[in-house]
C-alpha positions as CSV (number, residue, x, y, z in Angstrom):
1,X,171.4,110.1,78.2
2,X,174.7,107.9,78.2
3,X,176.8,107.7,74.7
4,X,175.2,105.2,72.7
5,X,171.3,105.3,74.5
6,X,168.6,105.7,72.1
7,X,165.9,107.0,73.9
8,X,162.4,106.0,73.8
9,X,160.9,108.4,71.2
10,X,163.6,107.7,68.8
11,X,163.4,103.6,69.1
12,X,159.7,103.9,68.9
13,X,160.0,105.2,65.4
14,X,163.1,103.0,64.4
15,X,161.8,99.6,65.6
16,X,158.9,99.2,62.9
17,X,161.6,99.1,60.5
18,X,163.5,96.1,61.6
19,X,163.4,92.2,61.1
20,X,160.9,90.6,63.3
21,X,162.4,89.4,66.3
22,X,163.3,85.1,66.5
23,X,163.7,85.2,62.7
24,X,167.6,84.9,63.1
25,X,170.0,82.2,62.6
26,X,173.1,81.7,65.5
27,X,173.4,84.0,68.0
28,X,171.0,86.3,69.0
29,X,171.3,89.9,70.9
30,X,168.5,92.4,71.2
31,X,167.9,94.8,68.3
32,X,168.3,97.8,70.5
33,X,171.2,96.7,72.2
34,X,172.8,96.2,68.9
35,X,172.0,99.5,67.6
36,X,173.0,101.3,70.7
37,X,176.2,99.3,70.6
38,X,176.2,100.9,67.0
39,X,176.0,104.5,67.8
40,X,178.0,104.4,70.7
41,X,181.3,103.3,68.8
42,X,180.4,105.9,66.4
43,X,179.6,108.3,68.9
44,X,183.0,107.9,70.9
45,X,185.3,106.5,68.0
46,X,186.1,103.7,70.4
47,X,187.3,100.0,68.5
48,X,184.6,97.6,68.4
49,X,186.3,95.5,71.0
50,X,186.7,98.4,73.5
51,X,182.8,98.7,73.5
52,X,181.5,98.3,76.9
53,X,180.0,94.7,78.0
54,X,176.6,95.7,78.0
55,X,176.4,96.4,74.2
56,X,178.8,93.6,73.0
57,X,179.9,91.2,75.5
58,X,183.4,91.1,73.5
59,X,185.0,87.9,74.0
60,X,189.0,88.5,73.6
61,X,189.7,85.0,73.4
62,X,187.3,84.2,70.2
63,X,188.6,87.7,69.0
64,X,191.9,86.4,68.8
65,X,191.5,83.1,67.1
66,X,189.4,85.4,64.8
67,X,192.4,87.3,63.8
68,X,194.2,84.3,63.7
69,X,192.2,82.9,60.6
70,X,191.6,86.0,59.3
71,X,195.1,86.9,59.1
72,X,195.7,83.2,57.2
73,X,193.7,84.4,54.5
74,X,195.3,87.4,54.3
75,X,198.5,85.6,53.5
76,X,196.8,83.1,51.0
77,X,194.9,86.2,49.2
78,X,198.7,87.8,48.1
79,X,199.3,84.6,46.0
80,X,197.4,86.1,42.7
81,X,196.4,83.0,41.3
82,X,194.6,82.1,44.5
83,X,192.9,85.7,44.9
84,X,191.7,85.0,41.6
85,X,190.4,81.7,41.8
86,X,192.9,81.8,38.1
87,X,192.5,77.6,38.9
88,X,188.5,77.0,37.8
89,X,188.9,72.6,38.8
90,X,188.3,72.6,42.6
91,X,191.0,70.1,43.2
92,X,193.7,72.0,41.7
93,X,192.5,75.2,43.5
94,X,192.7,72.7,46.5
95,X,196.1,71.5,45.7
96,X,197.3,75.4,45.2
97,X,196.0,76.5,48.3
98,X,198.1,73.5,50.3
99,X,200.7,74.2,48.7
100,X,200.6,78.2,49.9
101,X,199.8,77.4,52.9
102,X,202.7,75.1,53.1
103,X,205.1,77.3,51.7
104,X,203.6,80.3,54.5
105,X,204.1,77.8,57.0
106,X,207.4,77.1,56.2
107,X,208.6,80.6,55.9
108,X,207.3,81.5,59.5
């Protein structure tokens, strides 16, 4: 058995315990496959994106804008008021969050 392969015995005692399958909202991948992606990054200490295809299917390009965004709120999250939410009106938690992202923008 390869890193990350749940064999038969094992899955027949773990599948009862999951979701039903087609319940799921957006994209869908095989409860197995995910779970064997699971162990196998465990297993080998790998990063999720070095995972190979056939548990993920990692897509560098959408990993990047990921980190992109991510990254963004990052920045946003060191202003304390907005990490806070210290502004409870929506449009002046709306204004304060322009103007940090202005002021990030401006300081790249």
């Amino acid at each position: 058995m390869r890193d990350g392969e749940i064999s038969d015995a094992a899955w027949a005692v773990i599948a009862p315990l999951l979701p039903p399958v087609g319940r799921a909202r957006g994209r869908w991948r095989d409860h197995r496959q995910v779970l064997e992606g699971i162990v196998c990054k465990f297993r080998t200490g790998v990063p999720w994106r070095d995972l190979p295809e056939q548990f993920c299917g990692f897509d560098k390009a959408v990993y990047r804008r990921r980190n992109v965004v991510e990254r963004c709120f990052h920045r946003l999250k060191q202003w304390r008021g907005i990490a806070t939410r210290y502004e409870k009106h929506p449009a002046r938690y709306q204004a304060v969050i322009t103007l940090a992202s202005t002021l990030i923008w401006l300081a790249q």
